[in-house]
N, C-alpha and C positions, 0 to 999 in steps of 0.2 A: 391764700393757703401756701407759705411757705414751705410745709412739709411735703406739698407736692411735685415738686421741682424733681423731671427725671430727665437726665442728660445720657445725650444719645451719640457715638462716635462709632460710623462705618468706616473701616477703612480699606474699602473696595478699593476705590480710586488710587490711591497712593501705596498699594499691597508692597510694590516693589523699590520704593525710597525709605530706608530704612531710617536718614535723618528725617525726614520729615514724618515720618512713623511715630519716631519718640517728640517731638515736637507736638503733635498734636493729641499724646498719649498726656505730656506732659499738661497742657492747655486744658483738657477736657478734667483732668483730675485737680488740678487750681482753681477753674470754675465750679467745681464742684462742693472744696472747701471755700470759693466767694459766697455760693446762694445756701449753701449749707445743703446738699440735695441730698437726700438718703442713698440714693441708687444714680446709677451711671452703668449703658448696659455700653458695653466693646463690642461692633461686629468684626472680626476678622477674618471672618466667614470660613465658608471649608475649606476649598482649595490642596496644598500639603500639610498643612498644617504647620509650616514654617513661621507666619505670620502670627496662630496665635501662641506659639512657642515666642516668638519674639514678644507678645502683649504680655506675657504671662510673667516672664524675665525682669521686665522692664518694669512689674509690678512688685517683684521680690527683691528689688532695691531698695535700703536700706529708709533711703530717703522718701522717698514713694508709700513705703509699708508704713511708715510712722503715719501717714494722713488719713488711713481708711480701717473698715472694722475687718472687712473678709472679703475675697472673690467666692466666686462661685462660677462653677462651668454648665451650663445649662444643658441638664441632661436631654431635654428634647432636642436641642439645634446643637451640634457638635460646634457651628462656627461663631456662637455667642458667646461671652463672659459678662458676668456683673460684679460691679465691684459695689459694694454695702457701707456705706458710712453711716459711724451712729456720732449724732451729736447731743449735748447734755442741753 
């Protein structure tokens, strides 16, 4: 079931290493156009909300926005995004 593939990137651990923030923003949305996975959920969890300001940023790069179809902010968990890839 290829269409099932959902990738999953908490970034509790590393909230406060900003290169390493985008390194594995970057990795997890590469993996995603590898296996083709529709969804890809970001935790950035609560916190200030600095972090998913920074996931959200990092998404609206130019280079980044060309891979995927849409984010979305999960209105029940404030510290979740999903990012939606549609593939043909």
């Amino acid at each position: 079931m290829a269409g099932a593939v959902k990738l999953k990137l908490d970034l509790h651990d590393i909230y406060n290493r900003g290169g390493e923030i985008d390194r594995a923003l970057r990795a997890i949305i590469d993996e995603a156009v590898a296996k083709k996975a529709p969804l890809v959920e970001i935790i950035p969890g609560k916190g200030s909300g600095q972090l998913k300001k920074h996931v959200l940023r990092f998404l609206e790069r130019k280079d980044v926005k060309a891979l995927y179809h849409r984010v979305e902010k999960d209105k029940d968990n404030f510290g979740r995004v999903f990012v939606h890839f549609r593939w043909k």
